[in-house]
C-alpha positions as CSV (number, residue, x, y, z in Angstrom):
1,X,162.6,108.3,115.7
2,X,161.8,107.6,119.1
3,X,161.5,111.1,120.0
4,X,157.9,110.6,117.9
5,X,156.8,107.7,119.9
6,X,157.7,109.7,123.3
7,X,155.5,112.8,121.8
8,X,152.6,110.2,121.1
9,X,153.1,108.9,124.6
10,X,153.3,112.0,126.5
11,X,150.1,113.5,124.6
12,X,148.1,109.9,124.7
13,X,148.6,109.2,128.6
14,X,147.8,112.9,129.1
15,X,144.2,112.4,127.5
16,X,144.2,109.0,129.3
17,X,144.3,111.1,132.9
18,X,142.2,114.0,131.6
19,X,139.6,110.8,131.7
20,X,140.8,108.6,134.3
21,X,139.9,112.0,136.7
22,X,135.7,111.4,136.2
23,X,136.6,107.5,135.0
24,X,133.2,107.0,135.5
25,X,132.4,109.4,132.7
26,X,135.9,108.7,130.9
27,X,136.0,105.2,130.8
28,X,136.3,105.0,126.7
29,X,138.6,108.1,126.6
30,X,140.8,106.6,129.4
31,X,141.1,103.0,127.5
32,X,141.6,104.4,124.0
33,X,143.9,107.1,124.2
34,X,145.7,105.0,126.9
35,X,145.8,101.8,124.9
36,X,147.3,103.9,121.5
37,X,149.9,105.2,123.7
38,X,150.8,102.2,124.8
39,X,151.0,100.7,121.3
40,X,152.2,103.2,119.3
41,X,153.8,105.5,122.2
42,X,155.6,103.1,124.6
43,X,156.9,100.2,122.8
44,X,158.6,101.7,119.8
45,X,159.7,104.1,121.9
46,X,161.7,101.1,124.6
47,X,161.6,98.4,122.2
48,X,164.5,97.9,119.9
49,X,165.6,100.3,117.4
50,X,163.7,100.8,113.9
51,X,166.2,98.6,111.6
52,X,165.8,96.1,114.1
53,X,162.3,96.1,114.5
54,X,160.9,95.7,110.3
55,X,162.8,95.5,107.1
56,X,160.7,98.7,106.5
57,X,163.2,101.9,105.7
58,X,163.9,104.7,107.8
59,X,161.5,106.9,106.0
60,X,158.5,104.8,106.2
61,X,159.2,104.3,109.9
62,X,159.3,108.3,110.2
63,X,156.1,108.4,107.6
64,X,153.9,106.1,110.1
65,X,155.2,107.6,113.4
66,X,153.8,111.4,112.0
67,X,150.7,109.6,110.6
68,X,149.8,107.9,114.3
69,X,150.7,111.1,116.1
70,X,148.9,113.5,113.6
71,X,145.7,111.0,114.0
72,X,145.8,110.5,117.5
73,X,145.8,114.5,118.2
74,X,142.7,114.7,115.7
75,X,140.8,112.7,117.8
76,X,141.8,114.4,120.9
77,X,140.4,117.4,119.2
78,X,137.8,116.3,118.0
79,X,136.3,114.8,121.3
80,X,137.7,118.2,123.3
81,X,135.1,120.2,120.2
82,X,132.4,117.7,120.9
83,X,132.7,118.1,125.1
84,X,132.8,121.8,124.9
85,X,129.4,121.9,122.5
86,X,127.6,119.0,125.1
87,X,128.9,120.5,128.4
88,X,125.7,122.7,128.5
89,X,123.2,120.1,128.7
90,X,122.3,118.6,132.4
91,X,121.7,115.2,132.5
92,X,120.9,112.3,135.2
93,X,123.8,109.8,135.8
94,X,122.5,106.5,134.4
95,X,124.9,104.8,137.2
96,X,122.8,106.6,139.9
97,X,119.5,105.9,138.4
98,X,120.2,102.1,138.1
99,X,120.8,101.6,142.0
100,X,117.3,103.4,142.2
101,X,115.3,100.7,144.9
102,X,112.2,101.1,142.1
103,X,114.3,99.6,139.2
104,X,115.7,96.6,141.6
105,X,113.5,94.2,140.6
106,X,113.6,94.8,136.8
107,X,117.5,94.6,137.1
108,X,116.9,91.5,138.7
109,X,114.7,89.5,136.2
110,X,117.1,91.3,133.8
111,X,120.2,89.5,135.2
112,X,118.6,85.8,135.5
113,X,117.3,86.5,131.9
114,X,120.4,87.0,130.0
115,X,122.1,84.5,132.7
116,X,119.8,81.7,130.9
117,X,119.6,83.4,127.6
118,X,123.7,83.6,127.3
119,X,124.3,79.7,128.2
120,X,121.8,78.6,125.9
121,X,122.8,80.7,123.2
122,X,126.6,79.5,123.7
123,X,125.6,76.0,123.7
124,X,122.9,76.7,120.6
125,X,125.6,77.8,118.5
126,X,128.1,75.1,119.3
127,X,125.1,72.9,118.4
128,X,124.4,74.4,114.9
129,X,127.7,74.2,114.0
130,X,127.4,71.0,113.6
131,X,130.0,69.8,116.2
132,X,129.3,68.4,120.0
133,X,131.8,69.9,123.3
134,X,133.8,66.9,122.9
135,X,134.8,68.0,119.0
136,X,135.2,71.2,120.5
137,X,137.6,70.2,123.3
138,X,139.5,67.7,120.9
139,X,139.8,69.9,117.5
140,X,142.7,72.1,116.8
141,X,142.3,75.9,117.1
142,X,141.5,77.1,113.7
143,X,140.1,73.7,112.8
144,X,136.3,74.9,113.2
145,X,137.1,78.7,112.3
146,X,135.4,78.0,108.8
147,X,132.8,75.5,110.1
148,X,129.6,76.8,108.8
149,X,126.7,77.2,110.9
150,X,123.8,78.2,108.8
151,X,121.2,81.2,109.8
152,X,119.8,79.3,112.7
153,X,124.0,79.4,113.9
154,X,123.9,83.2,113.2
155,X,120.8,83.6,115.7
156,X,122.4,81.9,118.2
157,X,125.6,83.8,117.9
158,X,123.7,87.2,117.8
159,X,122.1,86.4,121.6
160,X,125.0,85.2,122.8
161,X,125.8,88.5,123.1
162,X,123.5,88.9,126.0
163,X,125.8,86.3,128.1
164,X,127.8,89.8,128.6
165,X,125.0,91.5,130.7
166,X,125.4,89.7,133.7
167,X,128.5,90.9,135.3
168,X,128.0,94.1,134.1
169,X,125.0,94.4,135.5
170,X,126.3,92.6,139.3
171,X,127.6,95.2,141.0
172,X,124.2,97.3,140.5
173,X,122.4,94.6,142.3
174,X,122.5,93.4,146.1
175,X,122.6,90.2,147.9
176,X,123.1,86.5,146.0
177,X,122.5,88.6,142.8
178,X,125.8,90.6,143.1
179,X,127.5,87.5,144.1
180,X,125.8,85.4,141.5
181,X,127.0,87.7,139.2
182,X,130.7,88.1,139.9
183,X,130.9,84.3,139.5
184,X,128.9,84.1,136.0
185,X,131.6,86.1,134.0
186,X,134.7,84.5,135.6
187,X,133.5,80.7,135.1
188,X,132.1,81.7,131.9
189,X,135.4,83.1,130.8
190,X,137.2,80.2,131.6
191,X,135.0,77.8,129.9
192,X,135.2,80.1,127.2
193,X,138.9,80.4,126.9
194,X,139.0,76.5,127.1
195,X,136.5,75.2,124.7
196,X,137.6,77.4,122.5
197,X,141.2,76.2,122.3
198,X,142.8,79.3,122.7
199,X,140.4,82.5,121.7
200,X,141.2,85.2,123.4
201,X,138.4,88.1,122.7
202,X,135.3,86.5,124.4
203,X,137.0,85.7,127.7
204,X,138.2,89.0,127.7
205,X,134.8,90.5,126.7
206,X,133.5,88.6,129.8
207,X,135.8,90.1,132.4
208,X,136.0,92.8,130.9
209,X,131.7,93.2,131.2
210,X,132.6,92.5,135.2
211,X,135.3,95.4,135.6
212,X,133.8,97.9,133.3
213,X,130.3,97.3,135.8
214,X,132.1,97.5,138.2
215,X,134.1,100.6,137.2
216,X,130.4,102.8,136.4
217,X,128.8,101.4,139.8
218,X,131.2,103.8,142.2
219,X,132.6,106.8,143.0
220,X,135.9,107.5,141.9
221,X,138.5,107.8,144.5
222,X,142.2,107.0,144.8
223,X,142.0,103.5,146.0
224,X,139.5,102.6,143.9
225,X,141.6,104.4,140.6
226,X,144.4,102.4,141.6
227,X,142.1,99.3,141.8
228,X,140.7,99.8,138.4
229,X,144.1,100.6,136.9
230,X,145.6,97.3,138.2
231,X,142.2,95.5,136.7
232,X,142.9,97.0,133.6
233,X,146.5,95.3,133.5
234,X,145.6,92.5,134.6
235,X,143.6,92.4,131.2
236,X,146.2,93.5,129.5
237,X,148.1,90.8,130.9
238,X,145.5,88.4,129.7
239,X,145.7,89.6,126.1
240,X,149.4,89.2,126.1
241,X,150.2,86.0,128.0
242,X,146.9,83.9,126.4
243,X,149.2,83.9,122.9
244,X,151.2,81.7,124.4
245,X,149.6,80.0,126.1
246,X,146.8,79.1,123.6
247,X,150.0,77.0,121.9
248,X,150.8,74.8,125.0
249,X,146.9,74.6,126.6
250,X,146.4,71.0,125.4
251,X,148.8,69.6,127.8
252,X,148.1,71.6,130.4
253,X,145.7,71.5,133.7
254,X,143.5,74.4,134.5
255,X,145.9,74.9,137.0
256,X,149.3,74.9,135.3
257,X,147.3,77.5,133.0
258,X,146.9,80.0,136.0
259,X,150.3,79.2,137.3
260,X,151.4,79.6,133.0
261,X,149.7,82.9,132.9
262,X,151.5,84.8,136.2
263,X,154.7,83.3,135.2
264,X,157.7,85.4,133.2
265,X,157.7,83.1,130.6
266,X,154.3,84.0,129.4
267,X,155.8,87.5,128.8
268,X,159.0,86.9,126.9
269,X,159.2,88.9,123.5
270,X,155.6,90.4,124.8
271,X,156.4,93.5,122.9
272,X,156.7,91.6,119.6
273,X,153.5,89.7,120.2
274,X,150.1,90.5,119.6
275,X,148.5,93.4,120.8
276,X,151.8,94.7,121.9
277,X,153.2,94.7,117.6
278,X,150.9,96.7,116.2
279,X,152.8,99.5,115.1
280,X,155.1,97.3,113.4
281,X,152.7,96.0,111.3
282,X,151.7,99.5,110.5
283,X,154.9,100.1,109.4
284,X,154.4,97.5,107.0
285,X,151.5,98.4,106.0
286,X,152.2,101.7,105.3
287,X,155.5,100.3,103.1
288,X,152.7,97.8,100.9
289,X,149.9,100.3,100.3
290,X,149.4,101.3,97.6
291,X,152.5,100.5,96.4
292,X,152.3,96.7,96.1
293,X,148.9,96.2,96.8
294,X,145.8,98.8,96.3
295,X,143.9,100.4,99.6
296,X,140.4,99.0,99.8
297,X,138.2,101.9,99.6
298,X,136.0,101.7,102.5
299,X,135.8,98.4,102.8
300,X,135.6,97.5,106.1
301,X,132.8,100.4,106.6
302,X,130.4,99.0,103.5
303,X,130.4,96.0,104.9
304,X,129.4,97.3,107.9
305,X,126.3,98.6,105.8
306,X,125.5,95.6,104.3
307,X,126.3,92.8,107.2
308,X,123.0,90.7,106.5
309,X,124.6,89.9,102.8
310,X,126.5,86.4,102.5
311,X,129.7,88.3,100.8
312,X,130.2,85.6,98.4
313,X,126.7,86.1,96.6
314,X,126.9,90.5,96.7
315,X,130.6,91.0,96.4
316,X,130.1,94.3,95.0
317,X,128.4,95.3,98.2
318,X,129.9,93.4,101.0
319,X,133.2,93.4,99.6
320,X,136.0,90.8,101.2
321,X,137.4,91.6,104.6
322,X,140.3,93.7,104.8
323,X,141.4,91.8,107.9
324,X,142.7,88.6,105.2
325,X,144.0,91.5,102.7
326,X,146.0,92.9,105.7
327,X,147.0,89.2,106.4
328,X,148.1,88.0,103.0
329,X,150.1,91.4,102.4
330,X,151.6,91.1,105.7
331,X,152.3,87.0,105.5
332,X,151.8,86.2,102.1
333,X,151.1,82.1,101.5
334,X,151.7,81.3,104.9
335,X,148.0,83.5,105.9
336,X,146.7,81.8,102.8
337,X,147.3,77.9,103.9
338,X,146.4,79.0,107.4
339,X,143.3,81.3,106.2
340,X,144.8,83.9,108.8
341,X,143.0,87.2,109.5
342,X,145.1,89.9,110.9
343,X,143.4,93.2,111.9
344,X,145.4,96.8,110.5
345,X,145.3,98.4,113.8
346,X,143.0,101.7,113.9
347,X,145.5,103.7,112.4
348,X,146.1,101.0,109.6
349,X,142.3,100.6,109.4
350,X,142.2,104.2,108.2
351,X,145.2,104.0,106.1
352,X,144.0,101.3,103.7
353,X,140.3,102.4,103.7
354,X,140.2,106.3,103.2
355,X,143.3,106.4,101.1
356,X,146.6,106.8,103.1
357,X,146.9,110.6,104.2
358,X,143.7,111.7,103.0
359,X,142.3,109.5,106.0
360,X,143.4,111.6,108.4
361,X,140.6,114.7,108.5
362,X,138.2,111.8,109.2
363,X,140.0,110.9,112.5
364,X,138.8,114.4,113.9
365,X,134.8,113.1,113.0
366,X,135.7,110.2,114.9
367,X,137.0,111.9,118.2
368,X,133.1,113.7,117.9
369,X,131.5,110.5,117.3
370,X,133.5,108.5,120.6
371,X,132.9,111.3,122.9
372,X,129.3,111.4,121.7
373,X,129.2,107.7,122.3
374,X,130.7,108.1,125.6
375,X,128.4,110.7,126.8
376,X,125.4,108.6,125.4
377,X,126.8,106.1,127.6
378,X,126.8,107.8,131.3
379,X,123.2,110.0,130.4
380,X,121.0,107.2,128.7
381,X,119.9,104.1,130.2
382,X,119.6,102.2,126.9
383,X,123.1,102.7,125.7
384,X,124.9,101.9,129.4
385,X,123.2,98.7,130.0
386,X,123.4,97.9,125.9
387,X,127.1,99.4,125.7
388,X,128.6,99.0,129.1
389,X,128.9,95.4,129.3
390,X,131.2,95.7,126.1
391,X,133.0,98.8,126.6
392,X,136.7,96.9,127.6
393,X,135.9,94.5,124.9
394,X,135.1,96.8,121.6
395,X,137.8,99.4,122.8
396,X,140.9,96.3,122.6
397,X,138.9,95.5,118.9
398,X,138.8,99.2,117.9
399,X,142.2,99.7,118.7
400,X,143.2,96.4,117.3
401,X,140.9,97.9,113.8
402,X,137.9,96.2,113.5
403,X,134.9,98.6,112.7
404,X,133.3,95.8,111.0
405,X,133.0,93.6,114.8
406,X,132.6,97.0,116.3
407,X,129.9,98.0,114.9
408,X,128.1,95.1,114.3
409,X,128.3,94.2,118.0
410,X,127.6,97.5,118.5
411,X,124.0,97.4,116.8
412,X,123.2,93.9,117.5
413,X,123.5,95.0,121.7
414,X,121.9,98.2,121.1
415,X,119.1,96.2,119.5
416,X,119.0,93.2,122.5
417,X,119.3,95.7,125.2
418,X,116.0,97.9,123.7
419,X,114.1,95.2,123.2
420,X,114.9,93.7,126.6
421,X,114.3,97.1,128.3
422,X,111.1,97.6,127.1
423,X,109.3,94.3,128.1
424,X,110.7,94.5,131.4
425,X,109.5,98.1,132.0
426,X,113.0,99.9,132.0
427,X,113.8,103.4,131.1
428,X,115.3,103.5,127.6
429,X,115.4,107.2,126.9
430,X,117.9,109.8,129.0
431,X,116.1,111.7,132.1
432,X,116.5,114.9,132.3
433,X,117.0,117.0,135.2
434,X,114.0,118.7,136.8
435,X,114.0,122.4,135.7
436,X,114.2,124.5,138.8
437,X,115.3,128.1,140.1
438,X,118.8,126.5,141.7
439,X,120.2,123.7,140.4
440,X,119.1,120.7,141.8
441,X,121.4,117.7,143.4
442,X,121.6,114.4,142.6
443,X,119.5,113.4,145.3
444,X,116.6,115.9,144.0
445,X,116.6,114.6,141.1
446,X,116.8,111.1,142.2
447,X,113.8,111.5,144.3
448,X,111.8,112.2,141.3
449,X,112.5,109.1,139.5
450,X,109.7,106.9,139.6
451,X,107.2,109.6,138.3
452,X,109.9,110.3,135.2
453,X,110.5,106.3,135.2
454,X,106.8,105.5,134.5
455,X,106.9,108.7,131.7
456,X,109.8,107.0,129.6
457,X,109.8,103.4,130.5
């Protein structure tokens, strides 16, 4: 059994450096493949043994270990099909063109935009909820989780997506910009964190927006690898230790938190906890469906097609979210009295939506689809600055399983970032190389950029 897990490490970690050695351009390769082998590699493989792990038999143990490594080579080969076809076309790096001096001052009324934009939003949604800071601060954790905020609520929570721009966007910029905008994400990830009693995915979004800007802003060398590998565990630190902590945060001063968070107590049983469990609960859910309860046929993607429907009025075509399926088949009543969602996981996601093993040909379209996305990300403008700022963020929620929030963020940053390109005068197209009798170097092509700037912006 753990001879599986070790082959899924071995192969994930191996696609993890193949991206970590351009991480610039790898980024997304380097956090997914290295985040599955984590999760399904590493921990079954040193945590304890199956029987003590799930109730779950030895063959449905054996059944999900070949269905996680048989998925995660498919979309190895499928990005390795889609890198091979793109490799011929020359592009610009987006990274270079936005330290261009010409674009400075766009970037600049860019930042102090969303800057505003994001703290009103946060506060705008709070508002139409229905509830002040002080309920916020006093309530319980899943106390508002149902609290209803109408369409102007859904407005404001749709911009506050923009609050993820600035820090992303900092280490592009110079002077008390770039220092204004390493501050913005950390305090706004604390108050985050705080007000929301607990929540851990938007205060990791937020640093997350500050490391991955950081990560596209420089050259790759060994010190900075090194740095960017230790920022990427201190997130994953984060994730685990904010479980916790979210339990005990009442009592506690900002900080005893800190100290809470870099103590060993914040990490004991880390490998049973959420993120760390999640091929346990793959396990089960590869023991309950379809056996004791039915797979849900594409649910989370038709959704996905129809977000702008309230589910409870078009049932048949936003259907109800697999996440509280998952959660009652896992949990039973105790996720019903507690209204618990609990994502599948990405390999559970595919196992209860495209029918168990039939699921697994489409993990090879979704290797092409990531490492188009990923390329779209370092050769066009509009998807680094609409993308970037959430590329930690939506790779912990994809592997966690959540197309729905995935894509939904996806679009809704897309669609911010275009708009907010165009009115300031920003390219939102990829520029391409100038075509010439040797091949020209970054620096000839950068020289060119404010004549193709003024073409596509």
């Amino acid at each position: 059994m753990r001879l599986i897990h070790l082959v899924i490490a071995v192969y994930a970690f191996w696609e993890a450096w193949d991206g970590a050695r351009r991480l610039r351009h790898g980024l997304l390769k380097s956090l997914l493949f290295g985040g599955l082998g984590l999760i399904h590699g590493i921990v079954p493989c040193i945590g304890p043994a199956w029987y003590d792990r799930t109730v779950d038999p030895f063959s449905i143990h054996v059944a999900a270990g070949l269905y996680a490594l048989c998925g995660i080579v498919l979309i190895g080969c499928g990005w390795h099909f889609y890198m091979i076809i793109a490799s011929k076309k020359p592009y610009v790096q987006t990274f270079e063109l936005l330290k261009h001096d010409q674009l400075q001052p766009r970037l600049n009324a860019l930042f102090v935009l969303c800057a505003v934009v994001g703290v009103i939003a946060w506060l705008g949604w709070i508002h139409a909820s229905g509830v002040t800071l002080a309920n916020v601060l006093s309530a319980r954790r899943m106390e508002l989780r149902e609290q209803r905020a109408g369409l102007l609520g859904a407005v404001w929570g749709n911009l506050f997506y923009i609050s993820y721009f600035p820090g992303f966007l900092s280490p592009f910029l110079r002077g008390r910009y770039r220092v204004a905008g390493t501050v913005y994400p950390i305090v706004f990830a604390l108050a985050l964190f705080i007000f929301s009693r607990g929540t851990r995915g938007p205060a990791i979004g937020m640093l997350g927006s500050l490391i991955g800007g950081w990560v596209f802003a420089h050259r790759i060398s060994l010190g900075r690898l090194m740095m960017a590998t230790a920022a990427f565990g201190m997130i994953g630190m984060l994730t685990v230790a904010m479980l916790p902590l979210r339990h005990r945060m009442h009592s506690m001063t900002t900080g005893e938190m800190v100290t809470f968070v870099f103590s060993a107590e914040a990490y004991q049983d880390a490998l049973t906890l959420d993120p760390l469990n999640y091929h346990d609960h793959f396990v089960g859910i590869c023991a309950l469906f379809p056996d004791f309860e039915p797979y849900v046929d594409g649910a989370s993607y038709r959704r996905l097609a129809f977000f702008y429907l309230p589910g409870e009025y078009f049932p048949g075509l936003k259907p109800r979210d697999p996440n509280r399926v998952v959660a009652v088949a896992l949990f039973g009543q105790k996720a019903i009295e507690n209204n618990m969602m609990h994502p599948p996981g990405v390999f559970g996601d595919w196992y209860i939506n495209f029918w168990g093993w039939r699921g697994l040909p489409f993990m090879f379209l979704e290797g092409v689809f990531l490492a188009w996305l990923s390329r779209q990300i370092v050769s066009n403008p509009w998807f680094l600055i609409g993308l970037g700022p959430q590329v930690i963020y939506l790779s912990v929620i994809g592997i966690r399983g959540q197309p729905y929030t995935v894509g939904l963020a996806g679009l809704l940053m897309l669609s911010l970032s275009y708009c907010l390109l165009k009115v300031l005068g920003l390219p939102v197209s990829p520029i391409r190389p100038q075509q010439q009798t040797v091949p020209s170097t970054p620096q000839q092509q950068m020289s060119s950029l404010p004549e193709q700037v003024a073409t596509t912006a």
